[in-house]
C-alpha positions as a Python dict, from the first residue, in 0.01 Angstrom:
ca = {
    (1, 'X'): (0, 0, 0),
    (2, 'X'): (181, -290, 198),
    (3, 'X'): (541, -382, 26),
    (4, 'X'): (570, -686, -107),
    (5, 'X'): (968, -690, -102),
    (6, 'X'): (1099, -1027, 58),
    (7, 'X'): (1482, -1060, 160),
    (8, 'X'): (1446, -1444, -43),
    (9, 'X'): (1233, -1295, -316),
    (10, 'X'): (1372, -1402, -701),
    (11, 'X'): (1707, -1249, -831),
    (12, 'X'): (1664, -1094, -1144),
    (13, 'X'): (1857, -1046, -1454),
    (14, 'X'): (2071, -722, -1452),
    (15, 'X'): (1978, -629, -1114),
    (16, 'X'): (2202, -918, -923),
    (17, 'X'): (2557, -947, -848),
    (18, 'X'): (2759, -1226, -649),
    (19, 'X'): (3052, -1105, -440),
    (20, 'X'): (3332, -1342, -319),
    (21, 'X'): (3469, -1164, -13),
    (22, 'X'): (3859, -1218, 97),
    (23, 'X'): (3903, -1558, -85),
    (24, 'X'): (4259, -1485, -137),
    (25, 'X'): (4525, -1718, -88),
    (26, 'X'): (4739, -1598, 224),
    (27, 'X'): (4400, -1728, 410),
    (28, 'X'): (4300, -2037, 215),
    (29, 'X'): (4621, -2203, 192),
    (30, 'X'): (4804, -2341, 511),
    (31, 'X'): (5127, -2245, 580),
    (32, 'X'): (5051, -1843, 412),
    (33, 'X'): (4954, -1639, 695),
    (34, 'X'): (5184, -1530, 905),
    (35, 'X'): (5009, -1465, 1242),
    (36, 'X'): (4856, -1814, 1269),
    (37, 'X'): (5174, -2042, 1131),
    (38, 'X'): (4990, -2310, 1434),
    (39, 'X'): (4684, -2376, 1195),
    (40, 'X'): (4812, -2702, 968),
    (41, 'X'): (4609, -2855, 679),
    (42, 'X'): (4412, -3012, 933),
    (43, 'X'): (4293, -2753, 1103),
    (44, 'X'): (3879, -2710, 1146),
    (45, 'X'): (3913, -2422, 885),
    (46, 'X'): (4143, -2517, 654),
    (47, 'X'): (3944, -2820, 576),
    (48, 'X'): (3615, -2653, 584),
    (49, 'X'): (3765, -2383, 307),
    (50, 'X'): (3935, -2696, 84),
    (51, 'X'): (3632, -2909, 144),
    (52, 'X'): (3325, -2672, 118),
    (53, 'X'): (3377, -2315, 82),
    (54, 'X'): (3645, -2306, -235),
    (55, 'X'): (3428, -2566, -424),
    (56, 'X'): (3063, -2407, -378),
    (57, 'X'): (3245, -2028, -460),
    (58, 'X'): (3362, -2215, -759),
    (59, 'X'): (3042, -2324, -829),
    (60, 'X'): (2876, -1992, -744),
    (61, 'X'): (3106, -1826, -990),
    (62, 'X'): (3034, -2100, -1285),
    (63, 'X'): (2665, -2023, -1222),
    (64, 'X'): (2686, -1657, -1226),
    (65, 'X'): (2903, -1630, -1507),
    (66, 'X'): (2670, -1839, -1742),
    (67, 'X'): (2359, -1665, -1603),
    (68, 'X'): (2407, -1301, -1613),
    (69, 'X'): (2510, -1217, -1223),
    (70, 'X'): (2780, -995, -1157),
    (71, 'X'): (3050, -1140, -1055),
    (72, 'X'): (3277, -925, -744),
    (73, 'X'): (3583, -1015, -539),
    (74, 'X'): (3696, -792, -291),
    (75, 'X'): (4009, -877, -90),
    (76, 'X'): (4245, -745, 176),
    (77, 'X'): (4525, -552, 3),
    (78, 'X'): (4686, -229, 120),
    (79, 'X'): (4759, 32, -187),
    (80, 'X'): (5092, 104, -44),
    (81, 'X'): (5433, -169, 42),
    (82, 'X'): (5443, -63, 402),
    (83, 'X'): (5038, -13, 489),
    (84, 'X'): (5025, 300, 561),
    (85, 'X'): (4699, 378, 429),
    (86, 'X'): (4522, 73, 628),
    (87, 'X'): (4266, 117, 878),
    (88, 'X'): (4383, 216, 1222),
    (89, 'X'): (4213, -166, 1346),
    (90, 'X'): (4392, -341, 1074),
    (91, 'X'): (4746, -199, 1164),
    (92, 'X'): (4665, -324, 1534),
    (93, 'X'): (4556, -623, 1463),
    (94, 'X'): (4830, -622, 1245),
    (95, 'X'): (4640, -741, 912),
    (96, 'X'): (4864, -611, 631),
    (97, 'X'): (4900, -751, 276),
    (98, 'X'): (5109, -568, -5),
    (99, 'X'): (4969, -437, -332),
    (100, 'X'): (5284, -710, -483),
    (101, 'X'): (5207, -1010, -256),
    (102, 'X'): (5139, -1271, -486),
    (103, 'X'): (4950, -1483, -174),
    (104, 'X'): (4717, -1175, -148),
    (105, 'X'): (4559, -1261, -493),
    (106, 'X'): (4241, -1545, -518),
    (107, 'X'): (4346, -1865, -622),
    (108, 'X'): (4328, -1899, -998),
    (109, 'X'): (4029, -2076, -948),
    (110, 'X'): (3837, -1838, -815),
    (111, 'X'): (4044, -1586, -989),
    (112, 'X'): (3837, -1238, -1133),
    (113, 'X'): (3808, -1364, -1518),
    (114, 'X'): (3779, -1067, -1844),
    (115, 'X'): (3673, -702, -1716),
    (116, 'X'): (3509, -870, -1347),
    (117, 'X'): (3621, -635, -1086),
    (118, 'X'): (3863, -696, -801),
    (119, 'X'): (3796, -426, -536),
    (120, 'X'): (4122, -389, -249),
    (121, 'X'): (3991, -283, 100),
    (122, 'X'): (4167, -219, 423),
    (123, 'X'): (3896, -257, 681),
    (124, 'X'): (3682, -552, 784),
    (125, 'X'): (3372, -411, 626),
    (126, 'X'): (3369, -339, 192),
    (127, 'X'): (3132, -88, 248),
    (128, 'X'): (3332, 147, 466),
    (129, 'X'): (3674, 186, 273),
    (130, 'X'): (3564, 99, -67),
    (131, 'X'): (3341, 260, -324),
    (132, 'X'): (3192, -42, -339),
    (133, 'X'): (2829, 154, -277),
    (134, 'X'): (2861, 329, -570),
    (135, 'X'): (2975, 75, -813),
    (136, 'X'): (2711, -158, -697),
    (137, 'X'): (2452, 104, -780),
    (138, 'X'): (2596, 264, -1077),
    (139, 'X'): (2566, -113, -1229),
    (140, 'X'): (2218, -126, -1089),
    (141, 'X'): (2292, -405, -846),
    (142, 'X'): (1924, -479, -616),
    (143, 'X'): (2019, -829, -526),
    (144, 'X'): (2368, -943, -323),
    (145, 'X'): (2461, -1275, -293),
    (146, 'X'): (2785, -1270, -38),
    (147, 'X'): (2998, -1595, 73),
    (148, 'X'): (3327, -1605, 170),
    (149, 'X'): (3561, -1566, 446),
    (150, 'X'): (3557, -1493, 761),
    (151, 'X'): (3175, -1589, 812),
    (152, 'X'): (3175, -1391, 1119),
    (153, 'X'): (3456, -1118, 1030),
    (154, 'X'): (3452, -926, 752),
    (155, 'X'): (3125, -1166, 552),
    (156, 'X'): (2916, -1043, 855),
    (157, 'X'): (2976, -673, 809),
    (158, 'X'): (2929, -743, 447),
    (159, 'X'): (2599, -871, 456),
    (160, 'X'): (2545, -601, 728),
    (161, 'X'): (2617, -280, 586),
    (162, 'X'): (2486, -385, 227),
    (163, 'X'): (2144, -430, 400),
    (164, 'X'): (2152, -119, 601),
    (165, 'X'): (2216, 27, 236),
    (166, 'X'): (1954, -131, 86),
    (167, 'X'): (2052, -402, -69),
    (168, 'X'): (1857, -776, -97),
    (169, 'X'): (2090, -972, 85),
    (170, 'X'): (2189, -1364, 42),
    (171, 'X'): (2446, -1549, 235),
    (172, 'X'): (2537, -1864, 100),
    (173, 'X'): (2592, -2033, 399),
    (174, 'X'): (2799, -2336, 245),
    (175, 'X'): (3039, -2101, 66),
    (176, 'X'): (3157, -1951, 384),
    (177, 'X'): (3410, -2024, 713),
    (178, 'X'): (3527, -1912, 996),
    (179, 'X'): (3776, -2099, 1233),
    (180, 'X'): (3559, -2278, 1450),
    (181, 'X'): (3209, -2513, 1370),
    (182, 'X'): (3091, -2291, 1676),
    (183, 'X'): (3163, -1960, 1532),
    (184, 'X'): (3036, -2038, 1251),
    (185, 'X'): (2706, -2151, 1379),
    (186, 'X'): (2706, -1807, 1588),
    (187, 'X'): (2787, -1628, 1312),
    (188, 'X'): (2481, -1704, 1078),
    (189, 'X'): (2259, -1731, 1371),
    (190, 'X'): (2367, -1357, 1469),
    (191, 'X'): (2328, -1185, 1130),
    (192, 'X'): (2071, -1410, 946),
    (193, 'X'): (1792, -1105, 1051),
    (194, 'X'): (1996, -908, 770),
    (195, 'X'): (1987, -1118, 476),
    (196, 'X'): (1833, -1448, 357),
    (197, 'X'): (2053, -1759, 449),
    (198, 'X'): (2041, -2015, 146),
    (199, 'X'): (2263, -2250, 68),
    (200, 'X'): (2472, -2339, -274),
    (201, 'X'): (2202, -2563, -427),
    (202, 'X'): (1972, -2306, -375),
    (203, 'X'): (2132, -2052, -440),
    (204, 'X'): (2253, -2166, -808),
    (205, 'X'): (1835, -2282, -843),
    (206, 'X'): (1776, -1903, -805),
    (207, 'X'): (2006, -1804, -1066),
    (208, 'X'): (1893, -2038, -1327),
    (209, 'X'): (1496, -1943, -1254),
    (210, 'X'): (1627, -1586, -1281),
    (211, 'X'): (1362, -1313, -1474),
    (212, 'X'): (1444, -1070, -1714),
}
């Protein structure tokens, strides 16, 4: 019997969850992190995120809340004040953010809302220092959609090891950035094999069209 299974095949109802990755503000907002004070308001990114990427997550999240897709935010948060439990990368990168930092938290507009989850990691990838596998499957989750930040950080090992897992994967490609236009580009070219690229127009069409 020859599967039928498409990577852009329909979401359905129960069986689709959207996850906001690292939209936090120490990244989104100039001025926050620490290790790139250079980067003003100006910069490439920060007017991509302020411009694009915070206004299609918002409208991401307005569509999946009204339409019955899971709504996920994972972000970069050590569980302890100094980082000792981060991954051995992030304390040489050095990438740390305190369980108190109030610049670690999303924006209040893209802010978890009720019971949605908010899921702390300390690695580049969700999948490898999260449970994030076996929430996803004990709610029953078939279809991913995935935007956020870095496009070509920790949103490409996203959409990578939820597709090695199994999972239907959609990258909003409008609802993510990266630092450069280039980078960017290179990103979505490199890991577009995993996942179905769509952007936010389609993306929302999708939801709304969504089966039972």
């Amino acid at each position: 019997m020859i599967d039928s299974t498409r990577r852009d095949e329909p979401f359905r109802k129960g069986q689709t969850a959207l996850l906001l990755v690292d939209m936090q503000r120490i990244w989104l907002e100039p001025g926050l992190d620490p290790h790139h004070p250079e980067r003003g308001p100006d910069h490439y990114f920060y007017k991509s995120v302020r411009e694009q990427a915070i206004p299609n997550c918002e409208r991401l999240l307005t569509a999946a809340r009204a339409h019955g897709v899971e709504p996920l935010h994972t972000i970069i948060q050590s569980l302890t004040r100094d980082g000792r439990d981060r991954s051995l990368d992030h304390k040489l990168t050095p990438i740390h953010v305190p369980p108190d930092l109030p610049e670690g938290l999303p924006p209040a507009n893209l802010a978890p809302e009720g019971d949605e989850i908010l899921i702390p990691k300390t690695s580049s990838g969700v999948f490898n220092s999260t449970n994030i596998d076996y929430l996803l499957r004990n709610l029953g989750i078939r279809y991913l959609i995935v935007a956020g930040v870095l496009t070509d950080q920790c949103v490409d090992m996203t959409v990578r090891d939820a597709a090695d897992r199994g999972f239907l994967v959609t990258c909003v490609t409008d609802a993510c950035a990266t630092i450069t236009p280039e980078r960017q580009t290179n990103a979505l070219a490199a890991f577009g094999g995993y996942c179905h690229l769509a952007d936010t127009e389609t993306v929302i069409a999708k939801i709304q069209a969504m089966e039972g």
